[in-house]
N, C-alpha and C positions, 0 to 999 in steps of 0.2 A: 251322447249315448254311444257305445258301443257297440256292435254284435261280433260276438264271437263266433268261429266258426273251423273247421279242419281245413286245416290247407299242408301243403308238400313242403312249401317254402322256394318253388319252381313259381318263374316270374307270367302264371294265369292267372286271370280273372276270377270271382267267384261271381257270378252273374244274382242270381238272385237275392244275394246279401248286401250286392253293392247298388240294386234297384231298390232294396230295401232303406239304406243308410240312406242316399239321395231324395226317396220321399220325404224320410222323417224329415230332413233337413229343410228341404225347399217348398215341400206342401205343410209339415203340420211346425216347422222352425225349430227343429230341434237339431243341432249341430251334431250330426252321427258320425261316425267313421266303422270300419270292418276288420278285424285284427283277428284274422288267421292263426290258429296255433297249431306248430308243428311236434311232432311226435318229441316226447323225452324233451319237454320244454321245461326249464327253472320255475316252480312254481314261488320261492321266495322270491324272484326277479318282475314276474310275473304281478303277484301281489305288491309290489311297488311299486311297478308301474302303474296299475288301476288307481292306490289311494294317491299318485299324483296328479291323476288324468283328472278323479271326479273331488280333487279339491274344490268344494266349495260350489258343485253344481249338485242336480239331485239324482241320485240314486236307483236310477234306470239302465238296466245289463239285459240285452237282449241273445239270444241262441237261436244257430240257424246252420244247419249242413250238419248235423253232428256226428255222419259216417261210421254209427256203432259206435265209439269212444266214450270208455269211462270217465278219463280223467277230464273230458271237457262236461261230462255229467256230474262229475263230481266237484267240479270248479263253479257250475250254476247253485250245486249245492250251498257250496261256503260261501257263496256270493248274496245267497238266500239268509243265511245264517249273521252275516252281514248287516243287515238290515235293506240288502237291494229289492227292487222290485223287479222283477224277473220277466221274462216274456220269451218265448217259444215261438218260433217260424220254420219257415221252408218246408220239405219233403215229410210226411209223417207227422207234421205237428198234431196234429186230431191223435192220432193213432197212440204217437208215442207220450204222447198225454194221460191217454186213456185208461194205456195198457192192455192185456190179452182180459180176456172175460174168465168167470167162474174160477176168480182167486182166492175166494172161498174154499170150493173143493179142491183146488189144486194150487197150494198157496207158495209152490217153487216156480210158478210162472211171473213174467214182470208184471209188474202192478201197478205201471206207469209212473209219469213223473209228478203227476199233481203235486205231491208234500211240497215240492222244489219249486214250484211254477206256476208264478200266478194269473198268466196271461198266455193263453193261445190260441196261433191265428192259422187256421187252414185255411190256403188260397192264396188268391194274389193281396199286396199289401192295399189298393187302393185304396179300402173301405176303412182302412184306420182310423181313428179318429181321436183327439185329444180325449176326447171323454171315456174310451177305452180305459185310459189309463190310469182311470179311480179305478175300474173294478178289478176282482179278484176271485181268485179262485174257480175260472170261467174259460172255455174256450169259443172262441167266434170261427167261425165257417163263412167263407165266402165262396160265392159259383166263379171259375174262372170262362173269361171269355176274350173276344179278341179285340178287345179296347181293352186292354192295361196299360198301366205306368210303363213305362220301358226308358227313360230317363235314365242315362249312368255321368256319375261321375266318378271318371276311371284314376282318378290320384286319391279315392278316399280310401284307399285299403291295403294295410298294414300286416306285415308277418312277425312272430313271437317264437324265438326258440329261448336263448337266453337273454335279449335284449331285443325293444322293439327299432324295428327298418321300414322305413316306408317303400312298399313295394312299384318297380315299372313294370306296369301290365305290359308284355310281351305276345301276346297268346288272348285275344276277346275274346266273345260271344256273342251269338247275335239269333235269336229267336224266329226263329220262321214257322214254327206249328207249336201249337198248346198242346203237349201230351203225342201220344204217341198211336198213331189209326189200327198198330198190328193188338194195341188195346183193348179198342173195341170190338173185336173178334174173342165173344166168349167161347168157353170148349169144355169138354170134359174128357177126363183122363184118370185112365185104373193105373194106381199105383203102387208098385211089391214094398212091401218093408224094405226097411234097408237092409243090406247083404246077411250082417251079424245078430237079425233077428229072424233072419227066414225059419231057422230051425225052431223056435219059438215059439211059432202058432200062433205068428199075428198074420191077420188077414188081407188081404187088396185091400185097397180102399179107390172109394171114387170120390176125385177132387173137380171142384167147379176152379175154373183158372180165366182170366181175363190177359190176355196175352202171355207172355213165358209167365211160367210158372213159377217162379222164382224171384221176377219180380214185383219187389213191392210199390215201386213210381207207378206202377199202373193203375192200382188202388186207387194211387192217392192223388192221381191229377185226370188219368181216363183218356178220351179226346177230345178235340175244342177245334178243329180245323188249321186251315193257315189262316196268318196274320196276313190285313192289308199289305201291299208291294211299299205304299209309300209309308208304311211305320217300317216295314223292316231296312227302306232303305236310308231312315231316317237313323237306322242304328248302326248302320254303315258309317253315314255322314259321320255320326258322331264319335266312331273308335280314333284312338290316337295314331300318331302316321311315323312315321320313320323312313325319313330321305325323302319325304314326299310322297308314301304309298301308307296306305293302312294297316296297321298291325296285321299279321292272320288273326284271324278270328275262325271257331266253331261255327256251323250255323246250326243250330239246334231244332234238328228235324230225323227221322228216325227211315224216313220216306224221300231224302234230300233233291234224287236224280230229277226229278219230273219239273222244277223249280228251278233248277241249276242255270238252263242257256236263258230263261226269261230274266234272270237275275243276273248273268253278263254282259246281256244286253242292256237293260237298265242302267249297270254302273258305266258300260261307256260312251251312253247315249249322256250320263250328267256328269261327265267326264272324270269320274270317283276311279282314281288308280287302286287296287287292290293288288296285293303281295299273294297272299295265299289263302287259300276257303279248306278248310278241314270237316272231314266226313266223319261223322258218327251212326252207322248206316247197318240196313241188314240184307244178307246174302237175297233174299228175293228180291230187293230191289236191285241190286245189281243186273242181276240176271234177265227181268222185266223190260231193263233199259237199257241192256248192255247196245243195241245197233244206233244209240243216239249218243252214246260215250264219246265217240271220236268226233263227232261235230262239237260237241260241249269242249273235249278240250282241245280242239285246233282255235276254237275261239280263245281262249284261257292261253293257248301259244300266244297266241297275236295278240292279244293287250300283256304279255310277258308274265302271267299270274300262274301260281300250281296252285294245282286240284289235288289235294291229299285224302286219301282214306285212311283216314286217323286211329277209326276201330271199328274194324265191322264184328259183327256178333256172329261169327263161327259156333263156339262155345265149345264142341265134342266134335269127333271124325267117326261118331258111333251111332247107327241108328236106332238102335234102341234109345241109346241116350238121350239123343235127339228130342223123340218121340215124349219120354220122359217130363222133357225139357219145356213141351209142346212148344216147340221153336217154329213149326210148320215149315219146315226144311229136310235133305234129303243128305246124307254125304255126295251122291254124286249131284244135288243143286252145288253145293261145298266146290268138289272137282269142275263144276263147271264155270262157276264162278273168279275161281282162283285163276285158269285157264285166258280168262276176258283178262283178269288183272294184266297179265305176264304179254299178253298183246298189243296193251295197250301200251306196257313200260315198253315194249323192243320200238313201238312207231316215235311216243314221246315223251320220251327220257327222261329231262328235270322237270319239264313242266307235271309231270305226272308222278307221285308218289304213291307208295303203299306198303314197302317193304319195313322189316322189322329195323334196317339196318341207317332206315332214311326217318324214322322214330315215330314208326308205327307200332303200336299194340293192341293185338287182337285179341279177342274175347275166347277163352281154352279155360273148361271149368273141369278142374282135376286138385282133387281126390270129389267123388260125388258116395253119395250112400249105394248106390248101385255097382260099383263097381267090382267086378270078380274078373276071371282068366280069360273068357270068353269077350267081355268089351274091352282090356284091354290089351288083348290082343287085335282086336279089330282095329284101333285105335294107333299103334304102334306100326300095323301093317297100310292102314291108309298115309299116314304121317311119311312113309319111309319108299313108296309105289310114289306119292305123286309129289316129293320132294318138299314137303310141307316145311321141312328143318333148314330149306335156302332162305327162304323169304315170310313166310305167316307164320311161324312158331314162335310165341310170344317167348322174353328170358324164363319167363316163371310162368306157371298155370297160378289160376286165383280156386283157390278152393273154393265149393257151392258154399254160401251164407244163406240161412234163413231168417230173414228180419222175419218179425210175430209179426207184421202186418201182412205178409204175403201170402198166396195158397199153397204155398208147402208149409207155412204156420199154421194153417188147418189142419194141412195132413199129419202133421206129427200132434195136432191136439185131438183129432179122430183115434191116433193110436193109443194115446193116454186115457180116452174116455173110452176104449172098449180093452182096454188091457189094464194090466197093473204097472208097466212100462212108463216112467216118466224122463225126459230129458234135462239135461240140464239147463241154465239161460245164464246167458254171460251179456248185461245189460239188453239191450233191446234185439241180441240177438241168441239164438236155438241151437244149443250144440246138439247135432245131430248125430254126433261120431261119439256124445258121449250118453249110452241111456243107462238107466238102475232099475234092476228088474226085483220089485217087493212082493213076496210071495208067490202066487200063482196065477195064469191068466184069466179073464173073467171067460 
């Protein structure tokens, strides 16, 4: 089997995909592997490589990470059309199965992948089973909890631009919490039209949000706690080494500081050399933790390992935005935080990374539907007072997306169902920047 899936073509891991291929492999025997495809890939190269691969085996193409992307929607497609048996995992599989609701009355909304996809799995893979794989037309739901499969085997996954390469994971992963705790912090949040409908006489609206607002992972995984010390140091044990130390790896935790020194300790209590721990992380946790920073990393001196802040979630230097965002953060938590950063690089230097220049990228959501003269001016004037263009200003801002599964896919289907306003949808995602206004508002 294969799973397909979005990748860079940059020598990381895809973690879920490749926990995935490894069950099928070694719990239900099915020889899987993970093949990545990168943007503006050969799809006649492509198709020639699958009718070599499944010469003569059966007809099982699995999908997983799909990152928005049509053409890998539209490659399960032809795969369908094929005569493949199709199956959907990872992030939104429920969701993006489903589709948005009441396509009926609003039938320029996605309508999910059903027609494509005969099998989908939300959750974690454990619960798969051979007999799964008669049915059809069906998606399965499992509870994630902290006995998962966590099994990798790190040489089974492949990259596809115009030929396939078998990929060196350079860059692991390594799981430490199910989901994310600033998740389960429901909220509510009144939110203005965006900019180019104010005049319009569309209304606030009040959105129910489960962590940012924006995000749709929260949906669709929630929280689960930490995992056991000894599974995740089992996933340590098991990343591949170079020169004798272990690949960096992610550790995939949203909350990471408070785990950090008991997980130094550990590795050099079972004498597990580690190279470098990358942070995917948010401004309060910093901030929370900043007075045990420097003990975390004189330890990380001394067994010769960096601690990298990979990508902390900034996102705006705008309080309204912010707010918006419901980031539950302040620009000056933002300036205080950045502050700690800058303290700790002058005490320890290499052991300590963060900056954009040492290949960190931080999370700066620009162009947003909010945006007029008033935030970004705010926005340009914080950036420029507290030097944000030396070290945390990413090359590029990421525009806001709306996947339909998030609650700003509510808010903009709140404004379709009290207006005559409809947006457009560019596969599983909501162009917000682009709406059509038919007749007159209700």
């Amino acid at each position: 089997m294969i799973i397909f899936t979005h990748h860079t073509g940059e020598p990381h891991s895809i973690l879920g995909a490749q926990v995935a291929a490894t069950f099928f492999h070694r719990k239900l025997l099915i020889p899987s592997i993970v093949v990545g495809i990168e943007r503006n890939f050969s799809k006649e190269q492509l198709f020639r490589f699958i009718d070599e691969y499944y010469a003569g085996k059966e007809k099982v193409a699995a999908f997983s990470h799909l990152c928005g992307r049509k053409d890998i929607i539209h490659l399960a497609q032809e795969l369908k059309k094929e005569g493949f048996v199709i199956i959907l995992g990872g992030p939104q599989a429920r969701q993006d199965y489903d589709g948005e609701k009441n396509t009926d009355l609003y039938p320029h909304r996605f309508s999910g992948l059903k027609s494509m996809i005969d099998i989908a799995i939300q959750g974690p893979v454990d619960h798969f089973g051979l007999e799964h794989l008669r049915r059809r037309g069906i998606s399965f739901e499992y509870p994630w909890t902290k006995n998962i499969f966590l099994e990798v085997d790190w040489s089974n996954i492949y990259t596809f631009s115009d030929h396939i390469g078998k990929l060196e994971v350079r860059l692991g992963q390594v799981i430490n919490t199910i989901g994310c705790l600033y998740a389960s912090k429901r909220q509510e949040i009144i939110l203005p039209p965006p900019i180019d409908l104010q005049e319009k006489g569309v209304p606030e609206l009040r959105v129910e949000s489960e962590g940012c607002v924006f995000c749709d992972v929260s949906r669709d995984k929630g929280y689960h706690g930490a995992l056991e010390r000894d599974k995740v140091i089992s996933q340590i044990v098991g990343l591949p080494e170079i020169d004798g130390r272990k690949i960096p790896f992610e550790l995939i935790d949203e909350y990471p500081i408070r785990s950090l020194a008991k997980l130094l300790e550990d590795t050099e209590r079972d004498e597990i050399k580690i190279s470098q721990i990358n942070l995917v992380c948010r401004v309060d946790d910093i901030n929370a933790h900043a007075s045990e920073l420097e003990a975390i990393l004189s330890m990380a001196q001394r067994q010769d390992a960096k601690i990298m802040f990979a990508s902390i979630g900034f996102e705006s230097f705008c309080d309204r935005l912010l707010q918006y965002f419901c980031k539950g953060i302040s620009v000056a938590d933002i300036v205080k935080c950045v502050e700690t950063l800058r303290r700790l690089k002058d005490r320890f230097g290499s052991h300590f990374l963060y900056r954009r220049d040492e290949g960190a990228n931080h999370g700066f959501i620009r162009p947003t539907p909010w945006d007029d003269s008033e935030t970004l001016r705010e926005i340009d004037r914080t950036i420029f007072l507290h030097r944000f263009f030396e070290d945390i200003l990413p090359e590029h801002s990421t525009p806001l997306i709306i996947h339909h599964a998030s609650s700003l896919g509510d808010w903009i289907r709140q404004i379709e169902s009290k207006t005559s306003i409809t947006f457009s949808r560019d596969g599983t995602w909501i162009e917000w920047w682009n709406p059509s206004l038919k007749g007159s508002l209700l």
